[in-house]
N, C-alpha and C positions, 0 to 999 in steps of 0.2 A: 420534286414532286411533279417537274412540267409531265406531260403528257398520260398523267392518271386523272388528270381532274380538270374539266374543260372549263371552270369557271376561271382557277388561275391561268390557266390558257390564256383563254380571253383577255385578261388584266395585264398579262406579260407581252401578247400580241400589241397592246397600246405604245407601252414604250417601259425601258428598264436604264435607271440614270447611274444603276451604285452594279459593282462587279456582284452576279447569281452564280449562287453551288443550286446544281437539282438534286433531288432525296428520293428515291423510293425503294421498297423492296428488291424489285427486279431492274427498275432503270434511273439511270443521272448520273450524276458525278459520284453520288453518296449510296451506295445499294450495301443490302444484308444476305449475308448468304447464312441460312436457317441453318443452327444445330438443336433446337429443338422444337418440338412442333405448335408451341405452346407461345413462341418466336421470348419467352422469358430467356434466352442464351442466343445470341448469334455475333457473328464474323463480321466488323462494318469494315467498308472496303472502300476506297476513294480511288476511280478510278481504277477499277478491279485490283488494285494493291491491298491488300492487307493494314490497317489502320490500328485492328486488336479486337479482340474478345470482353463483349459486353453481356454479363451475366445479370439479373434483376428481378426486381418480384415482380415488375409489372409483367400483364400480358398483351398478347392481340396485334395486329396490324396496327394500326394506330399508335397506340405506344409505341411500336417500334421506329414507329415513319418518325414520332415526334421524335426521340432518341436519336435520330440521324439527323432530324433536322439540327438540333442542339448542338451533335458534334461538329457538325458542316460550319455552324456560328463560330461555337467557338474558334478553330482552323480558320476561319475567316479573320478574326481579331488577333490573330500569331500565339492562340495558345495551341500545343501541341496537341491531336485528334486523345493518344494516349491517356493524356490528360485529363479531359474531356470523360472518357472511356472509363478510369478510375472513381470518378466523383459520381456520375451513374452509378456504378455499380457498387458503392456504399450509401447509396439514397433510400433512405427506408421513406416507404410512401405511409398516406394517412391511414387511421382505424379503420377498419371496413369496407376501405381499395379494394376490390379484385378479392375479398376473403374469402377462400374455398369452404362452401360451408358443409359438402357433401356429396356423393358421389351414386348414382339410383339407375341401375340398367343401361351402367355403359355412359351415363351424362353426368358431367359437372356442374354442380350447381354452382355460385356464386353469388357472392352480395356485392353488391355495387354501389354503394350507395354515394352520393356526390352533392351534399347540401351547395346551397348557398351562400358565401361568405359571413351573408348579416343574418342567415335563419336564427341566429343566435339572440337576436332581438327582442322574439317572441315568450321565448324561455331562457334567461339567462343565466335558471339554475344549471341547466346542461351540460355550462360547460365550466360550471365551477369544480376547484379543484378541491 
């Protein structure tokens, strides 16, 4: 992620004790080269090599940056990117992630929704089974 986001900037400019992979889209050690435009499929590459093909329900920039970050980790700890690569792309995310809920002159709508861990507190019939 160095060079997209000048706060880590900053914090990496202080001093760095343990071996750094960078992550982004377009630049670092970990970049995506887009097969769809929705970035739910792309190419992660280490080093412009080829790493494998990450398909997913998530979408967006972000998810993807996170998605590289995770496989850069893993690769970092001697599990294979592959690997890594695999487990994504059987991760079904939670109810209501990213749900396309429709589609209105050309625009996607979608529901987002991203409680709280403890909203559950309030009503805990909700999330009775």
């Amino acid at each position: 992620m160095r060079d997209s986001d000048s706060e880590i900037n900053s914090v990496m400019d202080i001093d760095c004790w343990t071996p750094c992979d960078s992550f982004g889209l377009a630049s670092g050690s970990w970049t995506a080269e887009t097969i769809s435009t929705d970035l739910s499929h792309f190419q992660a590459l280490n080093n412009s090599k080829v790493a494998g093909k990450l398909r997913r329900q998530l979408i967006v920039r972000h998810n993807a940056e996170n998605a590289l970050a995770a496989i850069a980790a893993a690769n970092h700890v001697g599990a294979e990117p592959q690997l890594a690569i695999s487990a994504m792309t059987r991760f079904k995310s939670v109810k209501r992630r990213l749900q396309k809920l429709t589609r209105i002159n050309g625009m996607t709508i979608y529901d987002d929704f991203a409680h709280h861990p403890t909203s559950h507190t309030n009503n805990p019939e909700r999330f009775a089974a």
